[in-house]
N, CA, C and O atoms as a printed pandas DataFrame, in Angstrom:
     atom_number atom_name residue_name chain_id  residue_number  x_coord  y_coord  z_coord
0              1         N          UNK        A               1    7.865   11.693   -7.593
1              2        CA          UNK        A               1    9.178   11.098   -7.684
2              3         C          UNK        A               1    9.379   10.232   -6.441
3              4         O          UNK        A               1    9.000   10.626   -5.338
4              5         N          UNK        A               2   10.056    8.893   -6.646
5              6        CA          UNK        A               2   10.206    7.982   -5.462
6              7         C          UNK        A               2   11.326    8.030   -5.245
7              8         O          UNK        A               2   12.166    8.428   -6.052
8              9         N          UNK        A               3   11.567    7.602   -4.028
9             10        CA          UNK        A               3   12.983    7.043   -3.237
10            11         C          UNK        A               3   13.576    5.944   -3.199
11            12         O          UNK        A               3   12.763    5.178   -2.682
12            13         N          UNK        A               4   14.564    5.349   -3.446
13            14        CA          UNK        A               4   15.467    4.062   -3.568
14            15         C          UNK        A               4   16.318    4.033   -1.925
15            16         O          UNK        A               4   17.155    4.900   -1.673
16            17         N          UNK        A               5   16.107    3.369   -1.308
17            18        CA          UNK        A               5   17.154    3.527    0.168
18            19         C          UNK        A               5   17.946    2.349    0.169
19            20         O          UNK        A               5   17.703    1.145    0.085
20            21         N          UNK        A               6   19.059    3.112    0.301
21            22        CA          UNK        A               6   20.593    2.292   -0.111
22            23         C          UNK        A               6   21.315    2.015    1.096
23            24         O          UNK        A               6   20.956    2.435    2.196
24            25         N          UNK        A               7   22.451    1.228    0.874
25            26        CA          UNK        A               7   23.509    0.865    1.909
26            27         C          UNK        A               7   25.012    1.056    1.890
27            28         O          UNK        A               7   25.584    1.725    1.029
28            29         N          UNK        A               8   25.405    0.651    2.534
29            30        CA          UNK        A               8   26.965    0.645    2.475
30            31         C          UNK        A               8   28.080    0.729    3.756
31            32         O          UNK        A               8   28.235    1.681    4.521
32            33         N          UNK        A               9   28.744   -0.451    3.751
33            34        CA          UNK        A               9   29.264   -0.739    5.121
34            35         C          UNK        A               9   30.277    0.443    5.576
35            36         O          UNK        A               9   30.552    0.753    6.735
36            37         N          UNK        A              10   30.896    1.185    4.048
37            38        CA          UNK        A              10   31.840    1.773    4.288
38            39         C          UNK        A              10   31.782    3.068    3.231
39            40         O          UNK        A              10   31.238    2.940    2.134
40            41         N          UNK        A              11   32.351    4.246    3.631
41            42        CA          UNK        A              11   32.153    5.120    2.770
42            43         C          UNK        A              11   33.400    5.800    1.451
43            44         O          UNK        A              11   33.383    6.770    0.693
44            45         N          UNK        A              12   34.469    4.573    1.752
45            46        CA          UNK        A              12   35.880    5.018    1.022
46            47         C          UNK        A              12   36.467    3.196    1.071
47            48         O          UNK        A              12   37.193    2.671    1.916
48            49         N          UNK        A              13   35.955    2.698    0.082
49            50        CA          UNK        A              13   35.192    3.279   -1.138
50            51         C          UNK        A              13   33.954    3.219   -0.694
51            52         O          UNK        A              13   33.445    2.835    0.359
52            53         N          UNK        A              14   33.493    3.739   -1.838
53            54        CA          UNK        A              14   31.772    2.906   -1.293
54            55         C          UNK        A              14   31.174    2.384   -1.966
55            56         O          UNK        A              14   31.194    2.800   -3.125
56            57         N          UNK        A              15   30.339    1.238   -1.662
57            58        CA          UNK        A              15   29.840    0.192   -2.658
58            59         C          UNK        A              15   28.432    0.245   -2.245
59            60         O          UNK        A              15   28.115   -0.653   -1.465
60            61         N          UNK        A              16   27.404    1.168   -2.610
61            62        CA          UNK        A              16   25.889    1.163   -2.291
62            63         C          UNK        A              16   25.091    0.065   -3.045
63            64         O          UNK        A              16   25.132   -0.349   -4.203
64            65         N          UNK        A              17   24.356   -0.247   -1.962
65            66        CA          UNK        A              17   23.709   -1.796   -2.626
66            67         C          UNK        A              17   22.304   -1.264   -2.028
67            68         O          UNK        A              17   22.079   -0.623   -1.002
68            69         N          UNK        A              18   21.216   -1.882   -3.290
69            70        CA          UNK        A              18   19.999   -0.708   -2.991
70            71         C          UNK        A              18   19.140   -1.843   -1.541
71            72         O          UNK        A              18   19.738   -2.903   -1.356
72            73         N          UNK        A              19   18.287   -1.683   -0.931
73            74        CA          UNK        A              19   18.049   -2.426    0.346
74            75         C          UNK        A              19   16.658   -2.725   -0.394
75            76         O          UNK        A              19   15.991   -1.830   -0.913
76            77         N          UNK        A              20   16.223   -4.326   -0.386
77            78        CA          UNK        A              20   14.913   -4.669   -1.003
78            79         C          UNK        A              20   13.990   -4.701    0.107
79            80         O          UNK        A              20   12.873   -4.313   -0.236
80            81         N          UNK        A              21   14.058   -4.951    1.025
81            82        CA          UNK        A              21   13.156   -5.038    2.194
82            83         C          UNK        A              21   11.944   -3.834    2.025
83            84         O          UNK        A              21   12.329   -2.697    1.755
84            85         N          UNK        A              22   10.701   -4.055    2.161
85            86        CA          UNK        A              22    9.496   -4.059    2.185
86            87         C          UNK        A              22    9.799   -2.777    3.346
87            88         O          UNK        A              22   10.390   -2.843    4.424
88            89         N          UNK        A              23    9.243   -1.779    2.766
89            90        CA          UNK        A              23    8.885   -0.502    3.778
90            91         C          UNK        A              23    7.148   -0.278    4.228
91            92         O          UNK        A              23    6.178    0.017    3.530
92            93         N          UNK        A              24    7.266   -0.539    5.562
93            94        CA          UNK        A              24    6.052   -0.017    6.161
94            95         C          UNK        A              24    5.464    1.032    6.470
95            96         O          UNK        A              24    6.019    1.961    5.882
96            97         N          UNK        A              25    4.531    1.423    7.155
97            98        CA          UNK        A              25    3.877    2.553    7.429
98            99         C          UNK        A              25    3.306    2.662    8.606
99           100         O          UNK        A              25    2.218    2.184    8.929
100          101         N          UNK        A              26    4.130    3.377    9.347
101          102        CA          UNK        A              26    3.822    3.031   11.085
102          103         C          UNK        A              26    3.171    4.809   11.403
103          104         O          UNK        A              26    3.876    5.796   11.194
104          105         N          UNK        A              27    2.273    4.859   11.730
105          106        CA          UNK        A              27    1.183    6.212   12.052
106          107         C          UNK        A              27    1.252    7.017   10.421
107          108         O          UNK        A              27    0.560    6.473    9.561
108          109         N          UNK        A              28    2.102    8.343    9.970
109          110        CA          UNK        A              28    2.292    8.695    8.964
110          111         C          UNK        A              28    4.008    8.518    8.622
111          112         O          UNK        A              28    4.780    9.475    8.577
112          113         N          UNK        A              29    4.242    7.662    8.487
113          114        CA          UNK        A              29    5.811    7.523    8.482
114          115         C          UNK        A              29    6.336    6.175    8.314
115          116         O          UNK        A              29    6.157    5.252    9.109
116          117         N          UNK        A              30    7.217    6.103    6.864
117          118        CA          UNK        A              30    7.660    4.892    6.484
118          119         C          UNK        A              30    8.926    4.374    7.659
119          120         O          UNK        A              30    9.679    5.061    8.349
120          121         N          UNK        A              31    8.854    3.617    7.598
121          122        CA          UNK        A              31    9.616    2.562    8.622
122          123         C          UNK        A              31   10.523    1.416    7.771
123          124         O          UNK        A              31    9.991    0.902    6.786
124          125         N          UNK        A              32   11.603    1.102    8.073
125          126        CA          UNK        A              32   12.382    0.362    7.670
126          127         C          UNK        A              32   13.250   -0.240    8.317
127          128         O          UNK        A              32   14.178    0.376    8.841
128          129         N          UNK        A              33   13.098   -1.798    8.425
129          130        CA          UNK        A              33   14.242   -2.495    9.559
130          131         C          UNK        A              33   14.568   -3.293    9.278
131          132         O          UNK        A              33   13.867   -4.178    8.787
132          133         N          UNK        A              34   16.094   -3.374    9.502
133          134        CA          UNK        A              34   17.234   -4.378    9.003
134          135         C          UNK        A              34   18.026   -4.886   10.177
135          136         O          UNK        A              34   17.978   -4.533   11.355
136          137         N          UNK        A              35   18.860   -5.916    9.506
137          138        CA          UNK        A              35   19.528   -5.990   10.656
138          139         C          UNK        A              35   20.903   -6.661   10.231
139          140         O          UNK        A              35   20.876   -7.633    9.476
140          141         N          UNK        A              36   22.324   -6.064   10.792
141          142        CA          UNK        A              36   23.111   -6.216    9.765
142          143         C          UNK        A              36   24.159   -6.689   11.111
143          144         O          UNK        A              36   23.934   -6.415   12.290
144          145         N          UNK        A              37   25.588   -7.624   10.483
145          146        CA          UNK        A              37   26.389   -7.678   11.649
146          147         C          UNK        A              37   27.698   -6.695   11.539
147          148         O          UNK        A              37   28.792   -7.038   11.987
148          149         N          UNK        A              38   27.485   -5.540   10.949
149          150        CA          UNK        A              38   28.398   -4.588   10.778
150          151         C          UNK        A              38   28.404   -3.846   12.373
151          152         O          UNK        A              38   27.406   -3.982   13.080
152          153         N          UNK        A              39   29.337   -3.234   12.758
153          154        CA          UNK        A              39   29.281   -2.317   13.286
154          155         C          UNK        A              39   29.150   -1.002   13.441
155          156         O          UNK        A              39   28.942   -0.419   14.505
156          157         N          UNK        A              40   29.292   -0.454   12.213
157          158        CA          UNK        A              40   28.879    0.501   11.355
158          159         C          UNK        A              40   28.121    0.372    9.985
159          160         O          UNK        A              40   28.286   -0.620    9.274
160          161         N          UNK        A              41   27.236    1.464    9.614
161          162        CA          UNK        A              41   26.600    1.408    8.470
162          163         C          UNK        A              41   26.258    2.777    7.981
163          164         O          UNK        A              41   26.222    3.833    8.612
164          165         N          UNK        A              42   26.073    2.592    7.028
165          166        CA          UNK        A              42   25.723    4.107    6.028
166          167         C          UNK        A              42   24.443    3.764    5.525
167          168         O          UNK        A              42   23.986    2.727    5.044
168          169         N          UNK        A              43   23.884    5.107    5.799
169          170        CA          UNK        A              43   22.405    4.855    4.704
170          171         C          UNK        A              43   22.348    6.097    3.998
171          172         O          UNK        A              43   22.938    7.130    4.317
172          173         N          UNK        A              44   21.526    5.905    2.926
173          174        CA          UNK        A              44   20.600    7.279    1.862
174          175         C          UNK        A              44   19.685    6.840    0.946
175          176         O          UNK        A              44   19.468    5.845    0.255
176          177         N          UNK        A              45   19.263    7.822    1.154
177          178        CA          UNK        A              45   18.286    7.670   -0.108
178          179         C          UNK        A              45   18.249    8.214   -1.397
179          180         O          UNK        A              45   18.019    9.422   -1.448
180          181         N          UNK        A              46   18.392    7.718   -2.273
181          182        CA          UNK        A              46   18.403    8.238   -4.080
182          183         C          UNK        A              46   17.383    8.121   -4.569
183          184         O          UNK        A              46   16.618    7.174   -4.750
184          185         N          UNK        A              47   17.378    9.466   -4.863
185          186        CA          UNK        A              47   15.892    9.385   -6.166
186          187         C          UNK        A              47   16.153    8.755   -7.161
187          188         O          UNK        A              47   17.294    8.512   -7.555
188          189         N          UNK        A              48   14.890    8.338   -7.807
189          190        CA          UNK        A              48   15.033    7.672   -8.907
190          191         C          UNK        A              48   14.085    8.618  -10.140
191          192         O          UNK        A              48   14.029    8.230  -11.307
C-alpha cells in the first residue's frame, strides 16, 4: 500500500491539495522539499 503526501495552509477549514513533487531517497529515507510562502503549513500522509 502507498502513500499520497498532502498539504494545507490551514486546518479549519481545510483544503488538502495532494503535493506532486518527486520524492527522493536520501541513505534509506524518502525526502521531500518544498518551498512555500506560508508561514505555517500542515502536512500528512493518506493512503491510497
Amino acid at each position: 500500500m502507498g502513500y499520497v503526501p498532502e498539504t494545507t495552509p490551514t486546518l479549519s477549514p481545510s483544503a488538502w491539495q495532494t503535493i506532486t513533487n518527486a520524492l527522493a531517497i536520501l541513505a534509506d529515507r524518502y525526502v521531500l522539499t518544498n518551498s512555500w510562502s506560508d508561514q505555517s503549513r500542515f502536512f500528512r500522509l493518506r493512503a491510497q
